[in-house]
N, C-alpha and C positions, 0 to 999 in steps of 0.2 A: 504493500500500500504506500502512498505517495501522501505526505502531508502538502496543506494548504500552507504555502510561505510568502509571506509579502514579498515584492518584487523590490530591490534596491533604487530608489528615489537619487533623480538625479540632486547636486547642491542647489540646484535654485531652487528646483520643487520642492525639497524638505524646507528652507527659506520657509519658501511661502507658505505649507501648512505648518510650519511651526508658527509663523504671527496669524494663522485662518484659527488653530487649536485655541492660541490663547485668548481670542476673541470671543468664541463658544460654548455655551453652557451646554449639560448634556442634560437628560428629559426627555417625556413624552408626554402627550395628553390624549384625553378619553375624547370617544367621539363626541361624544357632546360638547367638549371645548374646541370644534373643530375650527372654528374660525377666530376665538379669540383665545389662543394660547402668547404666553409670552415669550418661550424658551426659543431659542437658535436652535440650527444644526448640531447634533451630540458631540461633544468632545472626543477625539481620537485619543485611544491607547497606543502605545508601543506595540503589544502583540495580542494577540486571540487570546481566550479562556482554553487549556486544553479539554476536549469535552467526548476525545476519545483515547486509548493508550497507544503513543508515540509509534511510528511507523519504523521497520527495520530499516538502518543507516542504508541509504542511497541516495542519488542525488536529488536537491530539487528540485522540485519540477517547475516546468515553465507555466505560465496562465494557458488555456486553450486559447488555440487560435482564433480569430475573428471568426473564422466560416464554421470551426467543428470542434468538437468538445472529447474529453482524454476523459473516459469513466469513472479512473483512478484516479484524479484530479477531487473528485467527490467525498473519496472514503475517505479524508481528514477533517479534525476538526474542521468547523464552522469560522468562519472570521464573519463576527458579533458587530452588533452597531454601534457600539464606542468607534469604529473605525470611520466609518463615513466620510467625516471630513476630512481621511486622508484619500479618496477617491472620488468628494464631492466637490474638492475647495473650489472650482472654476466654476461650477452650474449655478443658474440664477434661479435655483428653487424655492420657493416662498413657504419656507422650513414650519414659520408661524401659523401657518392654515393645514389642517390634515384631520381624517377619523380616522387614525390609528396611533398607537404610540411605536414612536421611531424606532425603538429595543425591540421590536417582530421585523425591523427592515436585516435581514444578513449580504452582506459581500458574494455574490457567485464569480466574481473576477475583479480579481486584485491586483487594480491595473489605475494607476491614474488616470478619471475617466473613464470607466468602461463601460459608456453609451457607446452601441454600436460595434463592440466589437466581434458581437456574433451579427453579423451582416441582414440585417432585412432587403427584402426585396422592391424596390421602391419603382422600380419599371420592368414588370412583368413580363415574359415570353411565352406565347401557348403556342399547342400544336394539335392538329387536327385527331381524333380518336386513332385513324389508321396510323399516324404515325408514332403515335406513343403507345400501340399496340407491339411496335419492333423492342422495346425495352421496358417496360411495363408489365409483370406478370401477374396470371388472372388473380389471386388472392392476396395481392398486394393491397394496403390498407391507402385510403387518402379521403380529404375532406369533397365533398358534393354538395355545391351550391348553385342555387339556381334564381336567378331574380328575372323579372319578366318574360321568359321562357327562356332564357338563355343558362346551361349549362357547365357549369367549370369544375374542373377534381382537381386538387389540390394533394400531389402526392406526397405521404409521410416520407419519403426516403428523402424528399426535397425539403420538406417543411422541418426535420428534425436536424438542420444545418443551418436555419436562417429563423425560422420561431415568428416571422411576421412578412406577410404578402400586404403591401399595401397595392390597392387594386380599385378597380371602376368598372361597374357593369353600366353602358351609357354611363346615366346622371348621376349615379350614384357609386360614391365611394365608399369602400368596405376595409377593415382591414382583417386581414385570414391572419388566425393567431395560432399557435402549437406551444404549449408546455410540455416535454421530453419529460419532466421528471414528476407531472403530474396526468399524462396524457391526454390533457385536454384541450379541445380544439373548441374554439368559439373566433365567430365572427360579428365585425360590429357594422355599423354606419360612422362612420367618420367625420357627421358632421354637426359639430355643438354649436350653439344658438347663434347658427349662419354661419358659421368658418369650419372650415376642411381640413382637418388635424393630420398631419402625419406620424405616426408613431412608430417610436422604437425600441430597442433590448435596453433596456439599464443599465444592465449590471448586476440587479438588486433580486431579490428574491425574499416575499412573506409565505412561511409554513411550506416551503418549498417549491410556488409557482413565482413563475413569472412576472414581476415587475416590468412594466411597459413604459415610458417615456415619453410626452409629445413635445415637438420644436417649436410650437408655435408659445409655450407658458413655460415650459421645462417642468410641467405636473407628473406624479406620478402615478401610475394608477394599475389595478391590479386584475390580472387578464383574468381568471375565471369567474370573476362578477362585473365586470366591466368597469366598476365604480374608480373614479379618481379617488386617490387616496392620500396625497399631499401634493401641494401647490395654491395655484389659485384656483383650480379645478377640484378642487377638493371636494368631497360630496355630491359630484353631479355622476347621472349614468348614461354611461351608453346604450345606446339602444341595439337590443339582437339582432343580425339575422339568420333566418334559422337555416339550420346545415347539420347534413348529418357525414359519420364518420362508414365508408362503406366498403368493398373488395373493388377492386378495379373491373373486375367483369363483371360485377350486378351496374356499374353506373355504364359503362361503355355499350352493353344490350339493351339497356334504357333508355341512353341518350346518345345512341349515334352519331347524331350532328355537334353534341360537344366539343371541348376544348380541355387541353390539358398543359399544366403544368409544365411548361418545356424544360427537358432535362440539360439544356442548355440556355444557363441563365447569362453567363459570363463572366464567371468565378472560379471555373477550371477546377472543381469540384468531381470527388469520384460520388457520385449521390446514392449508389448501391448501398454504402458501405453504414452498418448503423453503429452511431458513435457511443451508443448505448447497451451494448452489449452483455446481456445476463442480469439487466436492471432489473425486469419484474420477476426474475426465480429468486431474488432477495428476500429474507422475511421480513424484511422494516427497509425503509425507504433510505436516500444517503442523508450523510448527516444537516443537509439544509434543515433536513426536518428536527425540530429540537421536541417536539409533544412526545406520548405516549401514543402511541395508534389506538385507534375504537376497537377494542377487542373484538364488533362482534362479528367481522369478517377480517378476512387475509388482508391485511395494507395493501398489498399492491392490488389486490383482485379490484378489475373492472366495475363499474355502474353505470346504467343509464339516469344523467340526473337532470329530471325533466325538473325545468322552469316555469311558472304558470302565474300570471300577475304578480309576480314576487314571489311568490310561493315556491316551494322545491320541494321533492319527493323522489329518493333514489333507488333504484331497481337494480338489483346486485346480478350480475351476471350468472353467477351458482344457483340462482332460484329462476330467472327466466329461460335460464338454457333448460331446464325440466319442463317447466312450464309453458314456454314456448308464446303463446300470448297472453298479455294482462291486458283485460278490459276496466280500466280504473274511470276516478274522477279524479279532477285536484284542483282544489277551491272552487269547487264550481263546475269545472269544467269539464266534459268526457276525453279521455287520453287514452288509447292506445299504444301497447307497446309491443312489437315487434322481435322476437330470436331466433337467427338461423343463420344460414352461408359461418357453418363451424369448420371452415376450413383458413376465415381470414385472419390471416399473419398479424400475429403480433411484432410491430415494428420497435418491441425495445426488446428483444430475446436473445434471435442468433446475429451470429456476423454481421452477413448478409441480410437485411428487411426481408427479400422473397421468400428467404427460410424458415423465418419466426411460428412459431411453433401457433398451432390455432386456436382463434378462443372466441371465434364468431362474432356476428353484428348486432349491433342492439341499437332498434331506430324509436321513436315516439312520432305518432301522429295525432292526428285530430279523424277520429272517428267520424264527423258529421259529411253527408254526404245530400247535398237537394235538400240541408234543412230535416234529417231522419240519421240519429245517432245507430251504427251499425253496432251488429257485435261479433268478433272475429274468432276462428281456431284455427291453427295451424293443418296444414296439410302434410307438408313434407319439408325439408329443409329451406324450402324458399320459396316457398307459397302459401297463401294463405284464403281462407272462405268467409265471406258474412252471410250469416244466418236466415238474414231479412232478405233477400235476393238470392242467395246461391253463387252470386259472383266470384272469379279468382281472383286474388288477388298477388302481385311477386312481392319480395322482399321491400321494395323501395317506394310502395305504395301504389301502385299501376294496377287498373285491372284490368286484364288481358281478355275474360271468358265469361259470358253470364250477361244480364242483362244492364249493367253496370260499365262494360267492356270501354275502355276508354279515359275513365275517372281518376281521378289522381286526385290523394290524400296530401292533406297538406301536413306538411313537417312543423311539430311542436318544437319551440327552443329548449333544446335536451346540448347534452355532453356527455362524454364517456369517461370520465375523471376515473381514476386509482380511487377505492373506498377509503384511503389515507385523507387525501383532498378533499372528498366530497365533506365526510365527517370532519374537517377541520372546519369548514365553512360555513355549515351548515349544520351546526352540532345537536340543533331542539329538533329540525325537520324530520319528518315521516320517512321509513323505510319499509320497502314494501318485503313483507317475509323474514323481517327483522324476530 
């Protein structure tokens, strides 16, 4: 194992955080004092708390590089939020406004600055279904979004290099998000009260996701709730758009005319390769994570963690792969949930993404179809019936057969989070088979 060691600071840059430290009180405040706290950015320590036992003498390691990430970089202590203002001192982040206290913010690269150093995608390259069919295999896992009929997959082997597509279907801008070390993929709308936000990687990491970045305030805000979470954005949310996480061959039979993710961005990246390798045969998560995990399932095991006006309700993958459909509600509303194609890759397993060992797809929908809430059984590994028509239906909501033939379900704003994350975030909400 490889410990987390600061990087040696050039003499100016220590300079300057040594007069940025002594300027800075350290602190946090509750959400409630989210706008009127008085503390600065934390005071930086010298070194981390050690929080695991010391790694056998080798050499140190370098931070990961901008594009890709070294897994062994992980298993070390944590570097704690006393540090911050040795990686923060340049950002004009509005430290005074936040619903969170700063001691939940951790270091994932310790690196003066390290916005950006795992590279977002800021000008997109797609290619047509036929041709990402040549390097693309069928159970290959990647996000499916679709906004005014238009089509795009968003593959994990690409997304787990870069963590944020900022993107535009027409008029509307999105950003495609992936936490590697929480699995979660959520996409948003990018645009808060009239401006168009670009977001990027921080650096930072709460309870082990992803910390996001936007240029236009320098706020931060926290990718599996969408919410800003210090800056001047602080407390406001993004808005979903819904996307599910799917195999390459259930969206490419789907959507034909699609678009995909080109494996050539221009970053000279081997995108095969997953940089996470043997992450979810782990029994606890790496040490970003400082909680206890929710006992009552495997940390790393899968959920579907359907969103519903606020509301959240997580569907554990060990109880829907038996069960195969939940016909639920949640606040209110009828939700479907979807499990099958148990052949798609987990893309944090083997080496290779194509190879990851299978742990199937779990989608949420909206039931309602013409205004008459269906109720569905499974058929076979990727199809499905409603009861009220006899219609088929496939994995991705399409019905193919029946008097229905045609229809398309619309996709709930769901995620596929690690039961670690889900129950971090969402620690009071309902589990289904809990």
């Amino acid at each position: 194992m490889r410990r987390l060691i600061p990087i040696t600071l050039s003499v100016a840059a220590v300079a300057i955080v040594v007069i940025v430290v002594v300027a800075l009180s350290g602190g946090g405040s509750s959400s409630e004092e989210a706008a009127s706290t008085t503390t600065s950015q934390p005071a930086a320590t010298t070194a981390p708390p050690e929080t695991t036992p010391p790694a056998p003498d080798e050499p140190a390691a370098d931070p990961p590089s901008p594009t890709t990430t070294d897994p062994e970089f992980f298993e070390g202590p944590a570097v704690l939020y006393e540090n911050l203002a040795l990686v923060t001192f340049v950002w004009e982040t509005n430290w005074d406004r936040r619903t969170i206290d700063t001691d939940e913010l951790l270091i994932g690269l310790f690196v003066p600055d390290p916005r950006d150093r795992i590279r977002p995608i800021d000008d997109p390259a797609f290619e047509t279904v036929a041709e990402a069919d040549a390097w693309l295999q069928p159970r290959e896992p990647g996000a499916s979004v679709t906004i005014d009929g238009e089509a795009r997959f968003y593959p994990l082997r690409i997304m787990t290099s870069h963590e944020i597509v900022n993107d535009e279907f027409g008029e509307v801008p999105v950003a495609v998000t992936y936490c590697p070390l929480c699995n979660t993929m959520a996409v948003f709308d990018r645009r808060v009260d009239g401006d168009v936000l670009r977001f990027g990687v921080s650096g930072l990491l709460r309870m082990s996701d992803l910390v996001m970045w936007d240029d236009a305030t320098t706020s931060l805000w926290q990718q599996i709730t969408g919410e800003g979470i210090v800056g001047d954005l602080a407390g406001t949310q993004l808005e979903f758009v819904p996307s599910a996480l799917v195999r390459w061959d259930d969206f490419r039979s789907t959507n034909p005319d699609g678009v995909v993710l080109s494996i050539d961005q221009g970053f000279g990246i081997n995108y095969g390769r997953n940089p996470y390798e043997g992450y979810t045969s782990r029994p606890v998560p790496y040490g970003f994570f400082q909680d206890e995990p929710d006992p009552r399932f495997p940390a790393l095991e899968r959920v579907v963690g359907v969103r519903v006006n606020g509301m959240t309700k997580a569907y554990p993958f060990s109880v829907i792969e038996v069960e195969r459909v939940v016909n639920d509600v949640v606040d209110g509303i009828p939700v479907v949930v979807f499990w099958g194609a148990s052949d798609t890759a987990d893309a944090l397993d083997a080496s290779q993404v194509a190879d990851g060992r299978g742990v199937g797809t779990g989608i949420a929908f909206s039931p309602v179809v013409d205004g008459r809430v269906l109720t569905f059984t499974a058929i076979d590994d990727t199809t499905f019936r409603d009861e009220e028509t006899g219609s088929t239906w496939t994995l991705l909501g399409v019905a193919i057969d029946g008097p229905l033939a045609g229809k398309q379900l619309g996709i709930v704003v769901h995620q596929n989070e690690l039961w670690f994350a889900w129950a971090s975030f969402n620690p009071d909400a309902p589990v289904h088979g809990a």
